[in-house]
N, C-alpha and C positions, 0 to 999 in steps of 0.2 A: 594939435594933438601930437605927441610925442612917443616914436616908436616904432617897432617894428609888429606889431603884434596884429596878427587877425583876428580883428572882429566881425568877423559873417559870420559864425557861426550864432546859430538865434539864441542859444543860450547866452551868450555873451553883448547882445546888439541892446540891451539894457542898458549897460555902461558906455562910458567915457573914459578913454586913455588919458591920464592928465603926464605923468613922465615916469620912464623906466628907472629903480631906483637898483636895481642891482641884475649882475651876471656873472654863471657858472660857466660848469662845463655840461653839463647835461641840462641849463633852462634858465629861464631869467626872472625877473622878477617887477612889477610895474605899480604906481599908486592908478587904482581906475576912481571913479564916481558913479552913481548912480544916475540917470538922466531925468527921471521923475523929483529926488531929491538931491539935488549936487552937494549938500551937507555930509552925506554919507560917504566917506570915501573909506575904499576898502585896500588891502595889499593882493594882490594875481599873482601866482607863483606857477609858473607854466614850467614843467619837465616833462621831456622828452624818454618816455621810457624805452622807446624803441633801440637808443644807444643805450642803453644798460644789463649789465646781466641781471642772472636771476637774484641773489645776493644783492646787488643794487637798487632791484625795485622793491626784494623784501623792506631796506632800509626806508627807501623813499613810500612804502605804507604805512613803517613804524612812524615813520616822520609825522605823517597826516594823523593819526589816532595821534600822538602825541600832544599833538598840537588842537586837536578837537577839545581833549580834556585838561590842557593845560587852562589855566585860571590865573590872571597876573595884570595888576593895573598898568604895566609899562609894556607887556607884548599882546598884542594881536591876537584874537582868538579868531579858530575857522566861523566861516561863514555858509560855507559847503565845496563839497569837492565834487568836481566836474571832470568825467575822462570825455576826449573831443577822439582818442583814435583808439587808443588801448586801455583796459581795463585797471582798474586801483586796485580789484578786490583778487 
């Protein structure tokens, strides 16, 4: 397993870490798996809202609707979005 990411939280103990595939400055990013089906693997994009202004986390909810309704056989749609400390909405 590859990473620094915690998985106890039980929304997350589903997955598998397979290796972190990118890093900002506010959060990083990792390929997990599914444990039930290891075919599914998904992208984790973990931010830290806690270091951002207000302005910054408006961006990083644009980010997420974006990305909910984006549609594109070469990127990644969501899968769902999880807050572990602070709120998205």
């Amino acid at each position: 397993m590859a990473s620094q990411l915690d998985v106890r939280d039980s929304r997350l103990a589903e997955y598998e870490v397979l290796e972190q595939i990118g890093k900002g400055a506010f959060g990083a990013a990792w390929v997990i798996q599914t444990r039930r089906k290891p075919n599914h693997r998904f992208v984790l994009k973990k931010v830290r809202l806690a270091r951002q202004s207000e302005r910054q986390r408006f961006m990083s909810r644009q980010e997420m609707h974006l990305v909910a309704a984006l549609r594109h056989p070469f990127v990644a749609g969501r899968a769902a979005a999880v807050s572990l400390s602070h709120s998205l909405r």
